[in-house]
KEVOPA-596381 format. One record per residue: chain; residue in three letters; x negated, y negated, z of N, C-alpha, C in turn. Coordinates in steps of 0.2 Angstrom, whole numbers, plus 5000, padded with zeros to 4 digits. Layout:
 chain resn n_px n_py n_pz ca_px ca_py ca_pz c_px c_py c_pz
     A  Ala    X    Y    Z     X     Y     Z    X    Y    Z
...
***
This chain:
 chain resn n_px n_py n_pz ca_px ca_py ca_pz c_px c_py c_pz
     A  Unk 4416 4826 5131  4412  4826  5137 4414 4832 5141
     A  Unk 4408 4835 5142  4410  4842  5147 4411 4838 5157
     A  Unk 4416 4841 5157  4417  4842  5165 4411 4838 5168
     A  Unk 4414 4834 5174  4408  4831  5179 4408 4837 5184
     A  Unk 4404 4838 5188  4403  4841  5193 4403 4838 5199
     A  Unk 4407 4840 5205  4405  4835  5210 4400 4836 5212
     A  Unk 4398 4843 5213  4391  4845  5216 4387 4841 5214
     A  Unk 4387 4836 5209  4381  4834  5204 4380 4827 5206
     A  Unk 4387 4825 5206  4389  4818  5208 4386 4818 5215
     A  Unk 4387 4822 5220  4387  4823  5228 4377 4819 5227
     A  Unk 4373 4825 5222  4367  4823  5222 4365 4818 5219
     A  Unk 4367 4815 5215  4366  4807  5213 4366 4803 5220
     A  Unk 4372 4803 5222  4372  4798  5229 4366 4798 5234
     A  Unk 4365 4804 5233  4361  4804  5238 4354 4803 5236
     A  Unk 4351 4804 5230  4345  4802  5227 4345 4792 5226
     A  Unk 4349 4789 5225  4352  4782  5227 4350 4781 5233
     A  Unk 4354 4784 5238  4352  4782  5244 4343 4783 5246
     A  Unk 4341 4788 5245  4335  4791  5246 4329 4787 5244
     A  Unk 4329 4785 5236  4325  4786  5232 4320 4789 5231
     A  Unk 4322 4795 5231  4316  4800  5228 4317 4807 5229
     A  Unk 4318 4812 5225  4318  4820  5224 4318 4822 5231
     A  Unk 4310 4822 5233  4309  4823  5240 4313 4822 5246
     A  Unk 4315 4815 5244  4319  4813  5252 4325 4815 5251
     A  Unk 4328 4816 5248  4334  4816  5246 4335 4826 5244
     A  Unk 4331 4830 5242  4330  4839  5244 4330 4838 5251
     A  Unk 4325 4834 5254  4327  4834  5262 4333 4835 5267
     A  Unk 4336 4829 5264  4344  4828  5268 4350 4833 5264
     A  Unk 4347 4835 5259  4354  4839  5256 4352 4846 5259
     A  Unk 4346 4848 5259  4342  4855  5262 4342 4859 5256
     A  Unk 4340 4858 5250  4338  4861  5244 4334 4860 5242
     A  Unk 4329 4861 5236  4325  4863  5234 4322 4854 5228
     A  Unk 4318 4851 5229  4317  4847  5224 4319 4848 5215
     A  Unk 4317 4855 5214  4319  4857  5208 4326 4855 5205
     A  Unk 4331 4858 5212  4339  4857  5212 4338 4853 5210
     A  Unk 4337 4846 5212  4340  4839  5211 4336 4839 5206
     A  Unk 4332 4841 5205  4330  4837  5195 4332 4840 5192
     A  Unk 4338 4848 5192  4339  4849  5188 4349 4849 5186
     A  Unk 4350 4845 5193  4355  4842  5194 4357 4835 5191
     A  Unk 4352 4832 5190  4352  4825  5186 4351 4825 5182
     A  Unk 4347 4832 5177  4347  4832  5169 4353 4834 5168
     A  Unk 4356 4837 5172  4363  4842  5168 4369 4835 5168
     A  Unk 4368 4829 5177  4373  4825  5176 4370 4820 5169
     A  Unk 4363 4820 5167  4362  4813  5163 4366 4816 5156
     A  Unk 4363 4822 5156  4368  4827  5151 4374 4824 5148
     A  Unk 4379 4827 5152  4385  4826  5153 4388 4819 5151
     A  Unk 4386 4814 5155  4387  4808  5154 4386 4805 5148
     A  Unk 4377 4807 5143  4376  4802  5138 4371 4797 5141
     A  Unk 4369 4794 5146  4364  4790  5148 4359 4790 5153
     A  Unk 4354 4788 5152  4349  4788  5161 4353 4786 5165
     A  Unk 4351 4789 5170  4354  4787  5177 4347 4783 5181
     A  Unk 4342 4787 5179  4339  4786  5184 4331 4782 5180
     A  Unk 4327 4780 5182  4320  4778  5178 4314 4781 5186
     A  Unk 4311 4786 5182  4306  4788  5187 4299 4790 5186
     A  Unk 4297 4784 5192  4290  4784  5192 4287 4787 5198
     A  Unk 4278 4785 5199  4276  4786  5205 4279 4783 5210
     A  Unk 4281 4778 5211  4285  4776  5215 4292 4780 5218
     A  Unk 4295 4784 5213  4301  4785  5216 4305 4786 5210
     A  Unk 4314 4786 5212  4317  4784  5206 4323 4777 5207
     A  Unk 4323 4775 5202  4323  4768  5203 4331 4769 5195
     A  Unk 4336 4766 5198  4343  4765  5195 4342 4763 5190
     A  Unk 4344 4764 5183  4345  4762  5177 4353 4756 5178
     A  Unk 4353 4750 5173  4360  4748  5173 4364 4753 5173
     A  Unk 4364 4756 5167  4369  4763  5168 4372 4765 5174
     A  Unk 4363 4768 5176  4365  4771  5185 4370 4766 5187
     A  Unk 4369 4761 5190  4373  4755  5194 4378 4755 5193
     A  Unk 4380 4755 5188  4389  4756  5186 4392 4761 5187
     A  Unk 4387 4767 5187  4391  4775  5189 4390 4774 5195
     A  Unk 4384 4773 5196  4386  4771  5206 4392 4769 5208
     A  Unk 4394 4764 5207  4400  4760  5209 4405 4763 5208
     A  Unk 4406 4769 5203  4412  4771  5201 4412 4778 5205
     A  Unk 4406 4782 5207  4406  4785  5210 4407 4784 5218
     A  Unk 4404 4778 5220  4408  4780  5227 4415 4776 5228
     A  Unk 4419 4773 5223  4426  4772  5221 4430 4780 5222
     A  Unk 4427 4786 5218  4430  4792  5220 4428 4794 5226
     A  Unk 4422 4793 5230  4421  4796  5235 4426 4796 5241
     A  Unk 4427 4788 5240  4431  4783  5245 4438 4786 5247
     A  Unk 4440 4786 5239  4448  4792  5238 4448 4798 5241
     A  Unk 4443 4802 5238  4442  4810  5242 4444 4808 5248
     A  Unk 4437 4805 5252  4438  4805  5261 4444 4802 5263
     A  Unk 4447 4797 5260  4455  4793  5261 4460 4801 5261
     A  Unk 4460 4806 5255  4463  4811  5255 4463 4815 5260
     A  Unk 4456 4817 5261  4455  4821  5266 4455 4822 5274
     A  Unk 4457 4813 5274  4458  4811  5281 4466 4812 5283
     A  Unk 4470 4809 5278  4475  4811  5278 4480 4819 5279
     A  Unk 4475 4821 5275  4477  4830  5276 4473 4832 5283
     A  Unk 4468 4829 5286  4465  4833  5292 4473 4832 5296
     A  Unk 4473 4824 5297  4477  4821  5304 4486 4827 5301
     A  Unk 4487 4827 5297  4494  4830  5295 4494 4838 5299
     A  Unk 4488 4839 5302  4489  4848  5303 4492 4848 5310
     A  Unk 4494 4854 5313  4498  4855  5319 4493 4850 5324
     A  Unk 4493 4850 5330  4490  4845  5333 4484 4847 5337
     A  Unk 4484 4853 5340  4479  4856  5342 4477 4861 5340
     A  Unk 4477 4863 5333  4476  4870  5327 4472 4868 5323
     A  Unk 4465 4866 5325  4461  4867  5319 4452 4867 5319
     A  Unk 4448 4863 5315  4442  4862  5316 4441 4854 5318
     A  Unk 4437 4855 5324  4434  4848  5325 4427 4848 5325
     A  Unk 4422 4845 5320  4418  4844  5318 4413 4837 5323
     A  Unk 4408 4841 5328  4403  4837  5330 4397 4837 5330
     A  Unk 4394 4831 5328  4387  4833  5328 4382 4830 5332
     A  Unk 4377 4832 5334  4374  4829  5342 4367 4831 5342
     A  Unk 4365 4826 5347  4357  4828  5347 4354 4836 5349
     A  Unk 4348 4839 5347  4348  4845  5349 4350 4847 5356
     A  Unk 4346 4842 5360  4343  4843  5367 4348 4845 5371
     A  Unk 4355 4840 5370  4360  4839  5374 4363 4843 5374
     A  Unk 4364 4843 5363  4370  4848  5364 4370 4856 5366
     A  Unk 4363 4858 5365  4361  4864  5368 4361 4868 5376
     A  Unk 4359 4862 5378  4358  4862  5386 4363 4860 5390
     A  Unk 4366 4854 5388  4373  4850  5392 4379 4850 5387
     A  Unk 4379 4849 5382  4387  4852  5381 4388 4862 5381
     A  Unk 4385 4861 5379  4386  4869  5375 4389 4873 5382
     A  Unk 4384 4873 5387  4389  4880  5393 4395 4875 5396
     A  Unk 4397 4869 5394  4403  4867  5397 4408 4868 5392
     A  Unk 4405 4870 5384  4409  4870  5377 4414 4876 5378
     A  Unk 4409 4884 5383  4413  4888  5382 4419 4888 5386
     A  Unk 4419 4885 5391  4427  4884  5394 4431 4881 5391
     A  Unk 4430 4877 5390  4434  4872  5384 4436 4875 5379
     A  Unk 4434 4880 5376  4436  4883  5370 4441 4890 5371
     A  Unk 4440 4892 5378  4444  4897  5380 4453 4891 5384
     A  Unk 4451 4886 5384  4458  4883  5386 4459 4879 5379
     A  Unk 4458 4881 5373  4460  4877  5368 4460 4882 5359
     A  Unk 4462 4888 5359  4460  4894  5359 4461 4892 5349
     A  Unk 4466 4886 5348  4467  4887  5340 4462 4881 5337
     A  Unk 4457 4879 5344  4454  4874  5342 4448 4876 5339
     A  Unk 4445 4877 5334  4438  4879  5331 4433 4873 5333
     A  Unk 4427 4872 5338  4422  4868  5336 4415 4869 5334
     A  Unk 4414 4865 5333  4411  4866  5324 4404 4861 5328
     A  Unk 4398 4863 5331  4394  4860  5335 4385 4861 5330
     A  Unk 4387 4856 5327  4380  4855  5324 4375 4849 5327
     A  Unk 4367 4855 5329  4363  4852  5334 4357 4848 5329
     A  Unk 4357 4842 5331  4352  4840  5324 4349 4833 5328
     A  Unk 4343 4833 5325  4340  4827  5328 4342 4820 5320
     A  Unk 4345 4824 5315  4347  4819  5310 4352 4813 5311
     A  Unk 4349 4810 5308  4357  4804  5308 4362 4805 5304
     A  Unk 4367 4807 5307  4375  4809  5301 4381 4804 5301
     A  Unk 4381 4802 5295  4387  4799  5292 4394 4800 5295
     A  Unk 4396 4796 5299  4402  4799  5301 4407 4796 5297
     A  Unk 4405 4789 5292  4411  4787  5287 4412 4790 5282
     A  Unk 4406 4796 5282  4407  4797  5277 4408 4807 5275
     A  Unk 4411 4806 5283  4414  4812  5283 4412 4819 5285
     A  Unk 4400 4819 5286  4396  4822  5288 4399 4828 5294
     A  Unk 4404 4822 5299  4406  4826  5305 4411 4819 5306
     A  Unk 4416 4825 5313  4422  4820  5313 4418 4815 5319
     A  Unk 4415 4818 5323  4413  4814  5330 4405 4817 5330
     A  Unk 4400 4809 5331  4395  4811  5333 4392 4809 5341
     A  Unk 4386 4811 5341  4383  4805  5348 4376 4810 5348
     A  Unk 4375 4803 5345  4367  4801  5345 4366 4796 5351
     A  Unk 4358 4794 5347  4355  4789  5353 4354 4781 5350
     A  Unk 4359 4780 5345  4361  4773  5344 4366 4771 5340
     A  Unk 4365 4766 5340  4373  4763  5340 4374 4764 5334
     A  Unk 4380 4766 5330  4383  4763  5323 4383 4758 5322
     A  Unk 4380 4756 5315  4381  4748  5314 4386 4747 5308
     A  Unk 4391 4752 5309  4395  4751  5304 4402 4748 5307
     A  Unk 4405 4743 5305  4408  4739  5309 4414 4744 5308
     A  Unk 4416 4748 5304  4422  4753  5304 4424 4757 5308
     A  Unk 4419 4759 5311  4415  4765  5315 4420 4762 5323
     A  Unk 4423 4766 5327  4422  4765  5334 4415 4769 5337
     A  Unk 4412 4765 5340  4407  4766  5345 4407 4765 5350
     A  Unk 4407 4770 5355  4407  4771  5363 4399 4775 5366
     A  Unk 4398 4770 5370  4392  4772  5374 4394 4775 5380
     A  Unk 4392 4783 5380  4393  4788  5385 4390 4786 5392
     A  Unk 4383 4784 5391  4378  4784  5397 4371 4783 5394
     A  Unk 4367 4786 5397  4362  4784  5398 4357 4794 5399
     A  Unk 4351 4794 5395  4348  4801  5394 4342 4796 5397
     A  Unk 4339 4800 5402  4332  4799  5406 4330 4806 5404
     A  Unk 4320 4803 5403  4317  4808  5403 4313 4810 5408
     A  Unk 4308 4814 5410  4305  4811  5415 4297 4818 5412
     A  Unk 4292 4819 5414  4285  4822  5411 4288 4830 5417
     A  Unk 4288 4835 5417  4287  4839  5418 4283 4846 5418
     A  Unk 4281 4849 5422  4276  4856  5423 4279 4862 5425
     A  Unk 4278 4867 5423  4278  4874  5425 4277 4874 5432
     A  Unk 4281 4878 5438  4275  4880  5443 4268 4884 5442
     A  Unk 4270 4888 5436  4261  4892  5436 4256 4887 5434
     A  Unk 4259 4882 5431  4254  4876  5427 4250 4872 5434
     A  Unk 4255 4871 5438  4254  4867  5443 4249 4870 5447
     A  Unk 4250 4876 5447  4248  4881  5455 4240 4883 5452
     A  Unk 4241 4882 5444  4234  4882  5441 4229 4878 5440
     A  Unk 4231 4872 5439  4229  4867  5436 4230 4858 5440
     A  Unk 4234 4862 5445  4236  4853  5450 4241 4849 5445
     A  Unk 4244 4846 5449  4248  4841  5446 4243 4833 5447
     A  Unk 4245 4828 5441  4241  4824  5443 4245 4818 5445
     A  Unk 4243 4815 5449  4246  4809  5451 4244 4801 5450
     A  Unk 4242 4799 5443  4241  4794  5442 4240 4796 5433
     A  Unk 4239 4789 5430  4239  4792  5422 4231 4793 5420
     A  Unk 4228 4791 5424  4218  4792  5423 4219 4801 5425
     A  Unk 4223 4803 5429  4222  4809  5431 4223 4814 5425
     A  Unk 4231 4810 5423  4234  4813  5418 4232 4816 5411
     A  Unk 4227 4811 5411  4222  4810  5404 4214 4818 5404
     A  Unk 4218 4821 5410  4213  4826  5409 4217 4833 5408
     A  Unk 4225 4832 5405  4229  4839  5408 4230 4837 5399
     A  Unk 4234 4843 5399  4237  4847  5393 4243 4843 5392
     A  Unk 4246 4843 5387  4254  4839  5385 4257 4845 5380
     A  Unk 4261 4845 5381  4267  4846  5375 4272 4839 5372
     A  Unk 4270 4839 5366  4271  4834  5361 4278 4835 5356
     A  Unk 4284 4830 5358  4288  4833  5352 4288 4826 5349
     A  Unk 4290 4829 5342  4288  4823  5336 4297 4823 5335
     A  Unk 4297 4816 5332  4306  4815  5333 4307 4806 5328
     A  Unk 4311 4806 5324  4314  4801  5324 4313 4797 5327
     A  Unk 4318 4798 5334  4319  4792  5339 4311 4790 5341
     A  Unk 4307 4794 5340  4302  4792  5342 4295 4787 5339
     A  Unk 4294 4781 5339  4290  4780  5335 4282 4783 5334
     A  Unk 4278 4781 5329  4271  4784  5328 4266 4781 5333
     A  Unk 4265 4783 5336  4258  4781  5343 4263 4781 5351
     A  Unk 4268 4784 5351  4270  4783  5355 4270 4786 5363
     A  Unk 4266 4790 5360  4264  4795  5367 4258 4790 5368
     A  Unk 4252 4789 5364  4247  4787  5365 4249 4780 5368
     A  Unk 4253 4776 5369  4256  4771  5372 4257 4772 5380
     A  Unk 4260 4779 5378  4263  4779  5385 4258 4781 5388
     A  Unk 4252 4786 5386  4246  4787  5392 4240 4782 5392
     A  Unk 4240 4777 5388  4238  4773  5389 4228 4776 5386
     A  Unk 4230 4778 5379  4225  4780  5375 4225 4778 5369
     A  Unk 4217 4778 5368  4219  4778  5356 4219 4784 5353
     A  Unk 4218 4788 5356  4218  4797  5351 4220 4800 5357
     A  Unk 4224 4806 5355  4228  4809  5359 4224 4818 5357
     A  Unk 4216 4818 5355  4212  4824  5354 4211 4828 5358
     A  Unk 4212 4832 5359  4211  4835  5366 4216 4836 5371
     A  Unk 4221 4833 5369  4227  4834  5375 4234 4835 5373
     A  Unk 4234 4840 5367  4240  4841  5365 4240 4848 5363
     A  Unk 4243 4850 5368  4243  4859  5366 4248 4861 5361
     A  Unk 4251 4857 5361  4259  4860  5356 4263 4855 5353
     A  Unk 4262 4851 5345  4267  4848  5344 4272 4850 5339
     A  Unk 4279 4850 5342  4284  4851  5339 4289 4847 5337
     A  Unk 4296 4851 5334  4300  4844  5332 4308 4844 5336
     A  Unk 4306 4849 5341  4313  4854  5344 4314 4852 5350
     A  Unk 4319 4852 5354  4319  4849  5362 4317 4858 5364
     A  Unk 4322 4864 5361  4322  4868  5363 4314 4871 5362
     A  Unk 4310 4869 5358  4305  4874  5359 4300 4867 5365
     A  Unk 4301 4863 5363  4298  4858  5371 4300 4860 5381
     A  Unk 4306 4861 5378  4307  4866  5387 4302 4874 5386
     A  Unk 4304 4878 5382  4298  4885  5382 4291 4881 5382
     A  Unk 4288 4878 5380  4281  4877  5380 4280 4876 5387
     A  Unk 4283 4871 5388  4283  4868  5398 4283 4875 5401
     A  Unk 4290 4880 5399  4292  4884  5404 4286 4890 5404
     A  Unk 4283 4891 5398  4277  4895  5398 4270 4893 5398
     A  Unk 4270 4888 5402  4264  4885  5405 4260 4884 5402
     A  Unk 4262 4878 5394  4256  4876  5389 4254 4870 5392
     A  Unk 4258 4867 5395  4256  4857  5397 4261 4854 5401
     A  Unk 4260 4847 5402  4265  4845  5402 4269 4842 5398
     A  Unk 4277 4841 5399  4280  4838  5394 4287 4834 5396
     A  Unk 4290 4828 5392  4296  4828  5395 4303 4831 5394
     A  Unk 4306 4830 5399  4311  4834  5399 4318 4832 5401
     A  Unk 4324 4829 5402  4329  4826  5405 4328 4828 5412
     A  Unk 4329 4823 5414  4331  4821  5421 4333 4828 5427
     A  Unk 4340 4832 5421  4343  4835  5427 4341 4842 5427
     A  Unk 4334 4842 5422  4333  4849  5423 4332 4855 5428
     A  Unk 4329 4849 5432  4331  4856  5439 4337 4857 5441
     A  Unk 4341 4854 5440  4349  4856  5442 4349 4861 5441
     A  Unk 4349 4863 5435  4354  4870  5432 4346 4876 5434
     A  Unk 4341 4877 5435  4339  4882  5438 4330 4881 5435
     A  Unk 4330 4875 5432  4325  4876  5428 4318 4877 5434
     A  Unk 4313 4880 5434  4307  4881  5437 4302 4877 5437
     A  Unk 4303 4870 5438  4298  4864  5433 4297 4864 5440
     A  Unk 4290 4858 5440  4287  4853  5444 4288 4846 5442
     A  Unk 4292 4840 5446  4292  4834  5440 4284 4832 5444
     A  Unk 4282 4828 5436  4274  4825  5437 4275 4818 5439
     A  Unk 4275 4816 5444  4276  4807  5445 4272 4804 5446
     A  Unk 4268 4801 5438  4262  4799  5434 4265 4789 5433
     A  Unk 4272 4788 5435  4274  4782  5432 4277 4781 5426
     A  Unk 4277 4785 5425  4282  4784  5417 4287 4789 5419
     A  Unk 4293 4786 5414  4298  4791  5412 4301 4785 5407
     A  Unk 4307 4787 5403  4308  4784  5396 4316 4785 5397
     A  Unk 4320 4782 5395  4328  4782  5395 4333 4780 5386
     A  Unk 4336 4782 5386  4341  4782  5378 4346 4780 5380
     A  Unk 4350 4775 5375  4357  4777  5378 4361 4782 5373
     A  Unk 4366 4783 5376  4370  4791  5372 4375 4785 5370
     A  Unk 4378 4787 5364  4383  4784  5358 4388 4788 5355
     A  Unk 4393 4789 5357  4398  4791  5354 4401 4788 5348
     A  Unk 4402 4791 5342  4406  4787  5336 4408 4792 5335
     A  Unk 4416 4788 5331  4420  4792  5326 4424 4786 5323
     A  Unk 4426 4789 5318  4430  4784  5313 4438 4785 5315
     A  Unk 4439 4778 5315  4448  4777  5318 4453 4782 5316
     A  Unk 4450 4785 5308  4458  4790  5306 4457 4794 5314
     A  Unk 4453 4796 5315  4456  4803  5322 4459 4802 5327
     A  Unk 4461 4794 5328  4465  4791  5333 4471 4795 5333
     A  Unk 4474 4797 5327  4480  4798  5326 4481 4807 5328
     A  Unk 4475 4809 5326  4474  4816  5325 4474 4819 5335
     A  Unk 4477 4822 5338  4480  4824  5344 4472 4829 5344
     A  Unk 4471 4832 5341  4465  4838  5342 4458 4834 5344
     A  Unk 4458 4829 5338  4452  4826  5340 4451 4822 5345
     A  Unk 4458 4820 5348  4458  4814  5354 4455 4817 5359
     A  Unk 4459 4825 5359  4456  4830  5363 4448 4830 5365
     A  Unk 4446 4831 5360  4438  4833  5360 4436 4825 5361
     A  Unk 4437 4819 5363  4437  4814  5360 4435 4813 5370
     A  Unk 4441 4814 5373  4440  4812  5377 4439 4818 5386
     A  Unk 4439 4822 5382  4435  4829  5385 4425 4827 5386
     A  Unk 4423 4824 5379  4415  4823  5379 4417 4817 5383
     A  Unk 4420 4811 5386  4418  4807  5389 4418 4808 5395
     A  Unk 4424 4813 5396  4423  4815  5403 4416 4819 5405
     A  Unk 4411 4824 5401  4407  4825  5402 4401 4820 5403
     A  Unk 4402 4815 5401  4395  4810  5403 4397 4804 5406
     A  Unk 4404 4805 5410  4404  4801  5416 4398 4802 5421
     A  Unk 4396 4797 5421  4390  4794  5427 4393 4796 5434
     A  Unk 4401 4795 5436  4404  4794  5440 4403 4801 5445
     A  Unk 4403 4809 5442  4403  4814  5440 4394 4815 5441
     A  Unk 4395 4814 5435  4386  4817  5436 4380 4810 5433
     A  Unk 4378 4811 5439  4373  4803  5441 4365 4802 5437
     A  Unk 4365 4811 5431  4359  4809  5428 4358 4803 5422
     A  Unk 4368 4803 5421  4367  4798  5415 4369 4791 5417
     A  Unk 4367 4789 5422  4368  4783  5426 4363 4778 5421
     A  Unk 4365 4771 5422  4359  4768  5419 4353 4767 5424
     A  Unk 4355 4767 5430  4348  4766  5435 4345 4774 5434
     A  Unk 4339 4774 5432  4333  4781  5435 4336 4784 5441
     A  Unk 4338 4789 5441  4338  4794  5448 4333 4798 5446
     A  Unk 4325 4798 5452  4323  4805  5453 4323 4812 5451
     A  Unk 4322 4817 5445  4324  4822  5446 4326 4828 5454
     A  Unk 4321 4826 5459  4322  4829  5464 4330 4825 5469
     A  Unk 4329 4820 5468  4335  4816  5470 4344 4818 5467
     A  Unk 4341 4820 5460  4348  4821  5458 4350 4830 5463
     A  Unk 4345 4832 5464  4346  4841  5465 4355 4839 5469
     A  Unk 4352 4836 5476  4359  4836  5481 4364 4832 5479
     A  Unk 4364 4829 5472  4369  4825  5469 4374 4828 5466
     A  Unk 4370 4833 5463  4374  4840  5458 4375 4845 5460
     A  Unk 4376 4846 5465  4376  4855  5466 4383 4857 5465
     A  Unk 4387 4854 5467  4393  4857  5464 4394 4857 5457
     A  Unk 4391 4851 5452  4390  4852  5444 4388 4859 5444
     A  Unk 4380 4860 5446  4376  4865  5446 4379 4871 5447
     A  Unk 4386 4874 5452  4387  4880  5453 4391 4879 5447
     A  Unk 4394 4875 5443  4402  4877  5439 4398 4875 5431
     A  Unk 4394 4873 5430  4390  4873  5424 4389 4876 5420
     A  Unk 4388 4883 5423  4389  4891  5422 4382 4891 5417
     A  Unk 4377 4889 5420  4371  4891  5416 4367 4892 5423
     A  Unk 4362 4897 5420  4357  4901  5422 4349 4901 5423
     A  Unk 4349 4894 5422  4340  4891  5420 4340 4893 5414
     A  Unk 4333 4890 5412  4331  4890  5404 4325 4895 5404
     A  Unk 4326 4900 5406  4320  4906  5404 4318 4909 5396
     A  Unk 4313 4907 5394  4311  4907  5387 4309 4914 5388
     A  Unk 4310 4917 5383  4309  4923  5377 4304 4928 5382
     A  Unk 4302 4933 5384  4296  4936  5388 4296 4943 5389
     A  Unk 4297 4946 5383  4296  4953  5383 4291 4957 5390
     A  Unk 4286 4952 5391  4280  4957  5395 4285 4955 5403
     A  Unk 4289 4950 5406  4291  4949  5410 4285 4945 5415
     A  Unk 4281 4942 5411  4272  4939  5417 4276 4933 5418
     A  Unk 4278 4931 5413  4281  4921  5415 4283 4920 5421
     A  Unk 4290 4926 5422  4294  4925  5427 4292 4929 5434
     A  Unk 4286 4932 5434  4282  4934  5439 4278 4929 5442
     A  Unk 4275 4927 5437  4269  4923  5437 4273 4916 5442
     A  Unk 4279 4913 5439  4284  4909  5444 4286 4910 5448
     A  Unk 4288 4915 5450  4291  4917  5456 4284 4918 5462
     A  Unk 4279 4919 5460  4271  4918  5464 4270 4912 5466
     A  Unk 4270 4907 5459  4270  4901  5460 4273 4895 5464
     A  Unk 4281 4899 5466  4285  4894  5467 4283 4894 5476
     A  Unk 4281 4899 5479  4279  4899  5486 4275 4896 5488
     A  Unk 4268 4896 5485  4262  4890  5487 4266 4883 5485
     A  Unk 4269 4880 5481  4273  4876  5477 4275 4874 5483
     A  Unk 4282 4877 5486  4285  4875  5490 4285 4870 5496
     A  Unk 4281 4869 5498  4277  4864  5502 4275 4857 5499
     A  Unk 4274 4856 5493  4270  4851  5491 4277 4849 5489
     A  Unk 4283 4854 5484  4291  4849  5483 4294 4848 5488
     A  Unk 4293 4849 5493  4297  4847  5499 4293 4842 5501
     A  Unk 4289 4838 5502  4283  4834  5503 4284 4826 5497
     A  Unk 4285 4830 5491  4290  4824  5485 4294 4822 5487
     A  Unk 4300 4828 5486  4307  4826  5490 4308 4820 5498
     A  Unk 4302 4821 5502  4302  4818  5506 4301 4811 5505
     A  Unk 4297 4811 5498  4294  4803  5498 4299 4798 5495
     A  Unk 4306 4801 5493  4312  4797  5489 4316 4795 5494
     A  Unk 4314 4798 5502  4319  4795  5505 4327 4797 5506
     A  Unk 4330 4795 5510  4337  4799  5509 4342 4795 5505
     A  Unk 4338 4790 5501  4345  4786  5498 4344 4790 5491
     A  Unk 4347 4796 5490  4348  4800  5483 4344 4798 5479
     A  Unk 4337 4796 5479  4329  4797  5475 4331 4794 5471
     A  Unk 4334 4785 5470  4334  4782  5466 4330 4776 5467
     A  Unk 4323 4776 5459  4319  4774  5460 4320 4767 5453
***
């Protein structure tokens, strides 16, 4: 019998998990071809079907089911190996692999990652932004945090805080269009729409209190980062975290009565207790979404404009510069800085309405 491949085996697993070419090309990021031409060469090799495929899908042969088992028997070893040889390396010399929603880790961790990486200088981090769910037992990445819990009882899970969102506007959008203050009102302006996992099917249309969403969606995407440009280039409205005005954004929040909350999830699996590097990074991200520190990941709702005087010393040492989308002609940031004048008056008018107890609503 010629050589197994692991590459081949790695695709089995996952077409198992998956069932089907498609879904399972998806989560490896290959080609449907690959995988059926990676399960002719394994059924090859072995001598038997693996798999039985119909319209349906593919569906485990007995065969399969026994090499299943046998296969994540060496999986189990590999990762047992590999965990062993991570934690063995000098203590703060190496890679620490995490993976994290796009939104946060682009916007909130990332400008506090580069100081971090200049006082930890043998530490390589390895920041992959995804709205997917990744396998942390299964060695995908060493620390994750997502927006739900592990349910794998192996797993430590720590919940960081809490992500508020809240509908936000462009000033040009605003200074053109008014802001609306009710959701009847609402139902006559433009949205930016992101499509998401976390998010179920009708779910905007829930939140505005509609059955077709025709006509009120100028932009659907699948990205937090192109959901702030849309906003920042005056497509519509859209939501956005809580603390985006902090850091310099040029928004209007819309206070229409909604806004929507996650909770943040930290998992990693127990071998990296042992490991000094990862404890690092381990307890570095916690101190970043202390509530105690920064009040946007509290469980109560704070006001976007509320948070503004809660963060300013966040705000100056951040080290970020507002979220200015892409604009070769330079009109955006013309067009806002016009906008923000007339504006002026009606956000100090808001802000007044939250009263002095820090805009928690």
């Amino acid at each position: 019998m010629q050589e197994l491949s692991w590459d081949d085996l790695r695709i089995f697993l996952s077409c198992t998990s998956q069932g089907s070419l498609r879904r399972a090309s998806e989560v490896l990021g290959v080609s449907a071809s690959t995988i059926a031409r990676a399960l002719d060469r394994l059924e090859k090799t072995v001598g038997y079907r693996l798999f039985a495929r119909d319209k349906e899908g593919l569906r485990l042969t007995d065969d399969g089911r026994f090499m299943l088992d046998e296969v994540r028997a060496m999986e189990r070893a590999t990762l047992s190996i590999a965990r062993r040889s991570s934690v063995g390396q000098d203590p703060l010399r190496g890679i620490v692999r995490v993976a994290i929603t796009e939104g946060l880790g682009t916007y909130w961790v990332l400008p506090k990652l580069l100081p971090f990486t200049q006082a930890h200088r043998l530490l390589t981090m390895e920041l992959r932004c995804t709205m997917d769910s990744t396998d942390v037992a299964r060695l995908e990445a060493d620390i994750s945090i997502q927006f739900h819990k592990a349910t794998n009882p192996d797993l430590y899970a720590v919940r960081l805080g809490y992500l508020h969102t809240y509908p936000f506007a462009s000033q040009e959008y605003a200074r053109r269009n008014g802001i609306p203050r009710s959701l009847e009102e609402a139902r006559q302006h433009r949205f930016v729409q992101q499509v998401s996992p976390l998010l179920p099917e009708g779910a905007y249309e829930r939140l505005l209190g509609v059955e077709s969403l025709d006509g009120m969606i100028a932009l659907r995407t699948n990205t937090s980062s192109a959901v702030l440009y849309a906003i920042e280039r005056d497509a519509g409205i859209g939501w956005l975290p809580s603390y985006a005005l902090v850091f310099g954004g040029r928004f209007v929040p819309v206070d229409i009565g909604i806004k929507h909350s996650l909770e943040i999830w930290m998992t990693y699996h127990p071998y990296i207790r042992n490991s000094e590097r990862h404890m690092v990074v381990v307890d570095w991200l916690r101190r970043l979404f202390d509530a105690r520190r920064f009040p946007c990941f509290r469980e109560e709702f704070v006001h976007p404009l509320g948070l503004l005087p809660m963060m300013t010393d966040v705000a100056e040492t951040h080290g970020g510069r507002g979220f200015l989308a892409a604009d070769p002609t330079g009109q955006s940031s013309g067009l806002a800085r016009a906008g923000a004048s007339s504006l002026s008056a009606e956000m100090r008018a808001q802000r007044a309405t939250l009263g002095t107890a820090g805009g928690e609503t």
